[in-house]
N, C-alpha and C positions, 0 to 999 in steps of 0.2 A: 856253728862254723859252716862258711859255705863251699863246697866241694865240686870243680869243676869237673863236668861231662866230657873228657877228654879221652877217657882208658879206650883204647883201640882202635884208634887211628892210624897208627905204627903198625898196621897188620904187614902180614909176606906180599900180599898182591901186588903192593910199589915195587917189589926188591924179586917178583918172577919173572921168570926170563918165557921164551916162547915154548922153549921146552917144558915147563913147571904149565903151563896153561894146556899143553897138550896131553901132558899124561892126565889130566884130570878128564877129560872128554874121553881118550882114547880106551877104556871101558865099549863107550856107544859104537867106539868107530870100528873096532875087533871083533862086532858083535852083528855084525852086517858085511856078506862076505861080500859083495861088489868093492868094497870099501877097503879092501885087502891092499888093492896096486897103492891107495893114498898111505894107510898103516905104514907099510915097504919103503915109500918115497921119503915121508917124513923120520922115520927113524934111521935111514941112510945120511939124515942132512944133521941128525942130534948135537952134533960136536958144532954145527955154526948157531944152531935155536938156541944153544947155552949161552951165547954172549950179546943174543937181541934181549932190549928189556922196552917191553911197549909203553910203559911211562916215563918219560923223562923227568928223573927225581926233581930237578934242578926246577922245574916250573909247576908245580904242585904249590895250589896256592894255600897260603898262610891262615890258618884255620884259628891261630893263634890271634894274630892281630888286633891290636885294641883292647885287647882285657887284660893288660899292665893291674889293675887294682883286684881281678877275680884269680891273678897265679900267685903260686908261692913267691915268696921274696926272693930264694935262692935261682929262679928262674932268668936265664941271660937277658940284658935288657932287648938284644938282638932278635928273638923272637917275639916280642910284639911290637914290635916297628917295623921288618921288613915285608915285602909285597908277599915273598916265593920262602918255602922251605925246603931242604935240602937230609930225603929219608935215607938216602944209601949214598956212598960212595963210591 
């Protein structure tokens, strides 16, 4: 049986907002006191970085496409014929 390479494509990274990308860095940025006033600036703005998402789900192209005979049967026919896939809402 043949077993599509697909597990983890669906990661968090589509569905992080600016805030989810900063705290991951901000480790480095805490850690170098010049860097203090950006720390300060950026966790005063936290409440708007929650609703920027730098991927637009909506044009994330279709990874799927074309392998109609390599997915499960139970699989919509919509994901392999359309251009773009749509990871969050």
């Amino acid at each position: 049986m043949k077993v599509p390479l697909l597990f983890g494509i669906f990661g968090s990274a589509f569905c992080a907002t600016l805030s989810h990308y900063y705290a991951e860095i901000r480790p480095f940025v805490t850690s170098i006191s010049l860097l203090k006033t950006l720390d300060d600036m950026v966790l005063q703005r936290s409440d708007a970085l929650v609703k920027v998402h730098p991927f637009d789900p909506a044009a994330v192209p279709n990874f799927a496409k074309g392998l109609k005979n390599q997915l499960p049967p139970t699989c919509p026919r919509s994901l392999h014929e359309s251009e773009t896939i749509q990871l969050m809402v």
